[in-house]
N, C-alpha and C positions, 0 to 999 in steps of 0.2 A: 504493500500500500504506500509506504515512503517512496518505493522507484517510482511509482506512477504520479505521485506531484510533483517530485522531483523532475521528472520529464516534464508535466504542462508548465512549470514556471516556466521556464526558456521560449517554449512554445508564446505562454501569455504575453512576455516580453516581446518578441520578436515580431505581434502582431499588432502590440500597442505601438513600438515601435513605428512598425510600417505604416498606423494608422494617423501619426502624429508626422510623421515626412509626409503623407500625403495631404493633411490640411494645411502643410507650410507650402506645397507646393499649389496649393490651390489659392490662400490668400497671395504668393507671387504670384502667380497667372492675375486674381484680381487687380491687386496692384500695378501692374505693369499695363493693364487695359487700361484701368483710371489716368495712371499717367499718360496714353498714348491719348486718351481723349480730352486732357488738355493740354496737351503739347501744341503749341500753332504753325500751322501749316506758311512755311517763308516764302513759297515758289510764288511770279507773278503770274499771272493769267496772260497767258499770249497777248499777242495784238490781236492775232487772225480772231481769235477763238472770240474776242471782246466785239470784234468789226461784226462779226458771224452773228453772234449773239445778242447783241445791243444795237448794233447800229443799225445793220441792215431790214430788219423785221421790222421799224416806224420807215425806213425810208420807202422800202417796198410797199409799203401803205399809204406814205403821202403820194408817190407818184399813180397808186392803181387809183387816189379820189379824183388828180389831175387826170389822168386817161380821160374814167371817166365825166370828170366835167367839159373836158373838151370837146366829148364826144355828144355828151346832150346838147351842145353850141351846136355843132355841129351840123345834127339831125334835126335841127330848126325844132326841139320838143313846146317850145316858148320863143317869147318875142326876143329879142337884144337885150331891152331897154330892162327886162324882166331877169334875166340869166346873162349876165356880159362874160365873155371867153376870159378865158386867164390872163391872157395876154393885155386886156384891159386891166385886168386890177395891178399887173405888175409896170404898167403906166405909171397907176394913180402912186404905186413905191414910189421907182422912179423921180417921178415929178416931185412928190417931199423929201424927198431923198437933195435931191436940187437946189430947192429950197432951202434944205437946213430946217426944216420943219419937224420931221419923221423923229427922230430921236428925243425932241422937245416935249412932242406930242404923250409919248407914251412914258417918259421920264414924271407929268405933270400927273398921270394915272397911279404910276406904283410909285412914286413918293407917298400920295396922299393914301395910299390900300396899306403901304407896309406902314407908315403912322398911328396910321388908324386901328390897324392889327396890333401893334405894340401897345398904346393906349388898350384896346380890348383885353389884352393879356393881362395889363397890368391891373386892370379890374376885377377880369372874368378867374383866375387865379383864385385870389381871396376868395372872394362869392362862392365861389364854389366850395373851397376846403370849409367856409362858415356854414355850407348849406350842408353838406358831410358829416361836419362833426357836429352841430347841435343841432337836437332834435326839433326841439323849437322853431328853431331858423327854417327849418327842411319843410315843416308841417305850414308854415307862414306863408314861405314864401317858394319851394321846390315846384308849387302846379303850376304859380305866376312864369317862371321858367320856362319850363317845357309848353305853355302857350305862346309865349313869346319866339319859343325856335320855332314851333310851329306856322308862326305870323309872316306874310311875305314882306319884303325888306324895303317892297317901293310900297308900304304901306303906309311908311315913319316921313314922305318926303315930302306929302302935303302941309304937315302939322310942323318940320322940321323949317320950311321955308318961312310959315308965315312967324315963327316965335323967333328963328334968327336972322333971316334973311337969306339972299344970293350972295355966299362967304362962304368959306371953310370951314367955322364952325357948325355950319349947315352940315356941310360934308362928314365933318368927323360924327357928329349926331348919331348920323344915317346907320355910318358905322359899327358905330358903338352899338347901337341898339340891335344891329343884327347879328354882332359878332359874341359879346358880352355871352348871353344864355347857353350858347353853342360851346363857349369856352369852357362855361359853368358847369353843365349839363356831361360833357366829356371827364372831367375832373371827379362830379360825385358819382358817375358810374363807376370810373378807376378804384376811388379809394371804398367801392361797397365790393368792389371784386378782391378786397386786400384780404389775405386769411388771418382770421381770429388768432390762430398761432404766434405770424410775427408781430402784432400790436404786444399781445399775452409776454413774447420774447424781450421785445423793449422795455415795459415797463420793468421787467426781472432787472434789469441790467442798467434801469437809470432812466431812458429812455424817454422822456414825459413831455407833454405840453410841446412848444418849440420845439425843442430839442427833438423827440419822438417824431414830430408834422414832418420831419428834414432831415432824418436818419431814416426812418420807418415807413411813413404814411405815403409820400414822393416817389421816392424810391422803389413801391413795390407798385403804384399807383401810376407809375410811368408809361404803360402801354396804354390804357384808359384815356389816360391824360395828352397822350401824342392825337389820338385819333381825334380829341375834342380838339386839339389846336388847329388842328389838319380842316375839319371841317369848320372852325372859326375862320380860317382863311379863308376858305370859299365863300361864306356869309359876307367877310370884309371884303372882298372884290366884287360879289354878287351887288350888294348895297351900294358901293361907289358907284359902279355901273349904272344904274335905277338911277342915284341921284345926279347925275352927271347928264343923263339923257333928259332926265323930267325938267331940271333947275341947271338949264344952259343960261349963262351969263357970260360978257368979255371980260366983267372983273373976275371969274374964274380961271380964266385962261383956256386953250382947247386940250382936253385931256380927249382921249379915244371913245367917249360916251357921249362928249359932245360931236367928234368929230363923225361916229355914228346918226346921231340927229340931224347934223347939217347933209350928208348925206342925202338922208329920206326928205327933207326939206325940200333941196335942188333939183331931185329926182337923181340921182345920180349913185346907180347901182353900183360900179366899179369903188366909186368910196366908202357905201356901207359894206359890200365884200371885206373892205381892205380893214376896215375899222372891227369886225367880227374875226377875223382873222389874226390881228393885232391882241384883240383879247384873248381869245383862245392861246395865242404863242404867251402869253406873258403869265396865265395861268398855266401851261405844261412847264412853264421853264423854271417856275417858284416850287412847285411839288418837287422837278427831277435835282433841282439846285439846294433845295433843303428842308423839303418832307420826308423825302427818300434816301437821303443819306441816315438822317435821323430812325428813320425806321428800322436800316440795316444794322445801325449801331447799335439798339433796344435790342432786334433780336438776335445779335451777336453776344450783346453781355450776357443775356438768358440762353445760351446755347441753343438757340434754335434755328441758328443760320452755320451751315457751314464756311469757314473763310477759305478766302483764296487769295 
């Protein structure tokens, strides 16, 4: 009976042993995964593969809208004066271009949308995290909100002209009032998507009031919060826009809203083309120039983009 424990100790050992190298070798294998999954990948992304990928796919699409538009010129679908060929509107560039006009024109636009956006932030921000965190505030004033996103923006520009006049402050008004809710509204979805956990984590650790809103509440509340900004912007272009067209004055100056209206005024199709087009470029080029950087950077930090 001694030889036969005698024999299983060796046995017992040599199987605890082998059981105890196998979970080292398995937390290595973990480990070594973990660390390959944040190790950053250094290589640059070709040209070709960027040209391939980004560039080519909008151009092959602005020129199949050009086919097509010059093709319904073409096949006489509508009048001239209704549908003018491309080649008219690249005129009407042209001709401001000449000028000294063109650059002025749409310079007098995103000044006054990226002002008015920055003002909206600096409001719509607070308001928001105020309407977030006290319940009070939320139950007051959160429906007033979400009617107000809901409210169209050339709704503000009757009431905005006759209390300030044909000014800027007219302008900014517009904006604000369209911008503001959308900022807000973005912000208290963020911080309602935050998990109970990390609030719970801060206060452990100090975390509170200020301190907590700007370590904790921001910080996890950052994807919420991008897309309110994201669509605040389109509110602040969309509103300039509206005001620009409705409340044309020459103490405004010609911004693209006006230069839209004088347009349809003259009859002159080739300039409202060019002025619709003008806004549209200047809204793709605000997203690809800094919503879209923005966005990749968010879901870089949160590992949900891979880098290249």
């Amino acid at each position: 009976m001694a030889s036969t424990d005698t024999e299983l100790e060796p046995a017992k050992a040599t199987a605890t042993g082998e059981a105890a190298s196998q979970r080292t070798d398995d937390f290595a294998g973990l480990e070594a995964g973990l660390d390959a999954l944040d190790t950053v990948q250094a290589h640059r992304t070709p040209v070709r593969q960027v040209l391939v990928g980004k560039v080519l796919p909008p151009t092959v699409a602005v020129a199949l809208v050009l086919v097509v538009w010059q093709l319904l010129v073409t096949l006489k679908v509508t009048d001239d004066y209704k549908l003018p060929p491309p080649s008219a509107v690249w005129d009407s560039v042209s001709g401001m271009w000449l000028q000294g006009t063109l650059l002025e024109v749409i310079w007098t636009s995103v000044s006054r949308g990226l002002l008015g956006f920055l003002l909206a932030l600096a409001i719509g921000t607070p308001l928001g995290l105020l309407v977030a965190r006290v319940r009070f505030v939320r139950a007051a004033i959160g429906p007033i909100l979400s009617g107000l996103q809901s409210l169209p923006s050339v709704a503000w520009v009757p009431p905005a002209v006759i209390w300030l006049g044909l000014n800027d402050s007219m302008m900014f008004t517009v904006i604000l009032l369209g911008a503001v809710p959308s900022i807000a509204n973005g912000l208290v979805s963020g911080v309602d998507q935050v998990p109970p956990l990390f609030l719970r984590a801060g206060r452990t650790l100090g975390a509170t009031g200020l301190k907590g809103t700007w370590h904790i509440v921001m910080p996890a509340a950052l994807p919420g919060y991008l897309a309110g900004l994201k669509q605040g912007w389109a509110f602040s272009w969309r509103s300039l826009m509206a005001a620009e067209i409705i409340a044309s004055s020459p103490e405004l100056g010609l911004g693209l809203g006006q230069l839209l209206e004088n347009g349809r005024n003259n009859f002159d199709m080739p300039g409202v083309f060019l002025a619709i087009i003008l806004i549209l470029i200047v809204g793709i080029a605000i997203d690809l120039l800094v919503f879209s950087p923005l966005e990749r950077w968010v879901l870089r930090s949160r590992g949900l983009l891979a880098r290249s």
